[in-house]
N, C-alpha and C positions, 0 to 999 in steps of 0.2 A: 689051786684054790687057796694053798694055806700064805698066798705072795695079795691076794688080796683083803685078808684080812685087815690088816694095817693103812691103808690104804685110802684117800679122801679124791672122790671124784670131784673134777673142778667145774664147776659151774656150767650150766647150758646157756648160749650164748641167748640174748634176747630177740624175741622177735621183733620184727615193725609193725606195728599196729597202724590196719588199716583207718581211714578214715573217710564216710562219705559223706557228702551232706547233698541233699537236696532239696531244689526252692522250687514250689509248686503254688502257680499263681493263677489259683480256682477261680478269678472273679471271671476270667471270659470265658470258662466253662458254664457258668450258674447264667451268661448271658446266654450262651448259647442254647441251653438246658430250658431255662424260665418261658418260653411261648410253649412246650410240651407240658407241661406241665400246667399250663393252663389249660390249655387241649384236653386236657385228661381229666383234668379235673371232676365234668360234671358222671365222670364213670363211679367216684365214690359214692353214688347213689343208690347203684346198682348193690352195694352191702349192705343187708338189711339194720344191723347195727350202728351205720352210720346216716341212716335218713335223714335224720332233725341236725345234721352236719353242715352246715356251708363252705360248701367244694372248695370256692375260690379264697374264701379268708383260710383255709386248710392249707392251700398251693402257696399262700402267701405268708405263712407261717412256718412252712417246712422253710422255704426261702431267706425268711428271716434265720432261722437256726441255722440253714449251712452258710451264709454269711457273716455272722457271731461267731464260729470258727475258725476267721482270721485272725492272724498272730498268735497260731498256734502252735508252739515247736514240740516235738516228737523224737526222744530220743532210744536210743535200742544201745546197749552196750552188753555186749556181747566178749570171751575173753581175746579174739581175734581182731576184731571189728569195732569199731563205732558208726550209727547211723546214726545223722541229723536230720530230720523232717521241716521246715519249716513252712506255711501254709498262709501264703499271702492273702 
């Protein structure tokens, strides 16, 4: 014990930090998605709070918002990791 008093541990070597990125290109999912969502639409009727609502201008406004979140980047930095989101 009294041999390490004195004594300067040398440095921990550095990690490699990961790095991921992913390109997720939502427009032909919202294609695929948007005829259901018309479909469905006139069920918001069935909430009583939403009566005096217009199902399809609703369908077509959720539409618009997740397509207003392209060229979105996302990122997560973490002390191991980096994650990059990008959102075409």
């Amino acid at each position: 014990m009294a041999a390490l008093i004195g004594t300067v541990m040398p440095p921990a070597p550095a990690r490699q930090r990961v790095v991921v990125r992913l390109w997720l290109p939502l427009t032909l999912l919202w294609i695929l998605l948007a005829p259901f969502a018309v479909l469905f639409a006139p069920l918001i009727l069935l909430v009583p709070t939403c009566r005096y609502l217009n199902p399809f201008g609703a369908a077509f406004r959720v539409g618009a918002l997740l397509l207003g979140c392209s060229g979105t980047i996302v990122e997560v930095d973490a002390p191991g990791v980096l994650v990059r989101i990008r959102i075409l």
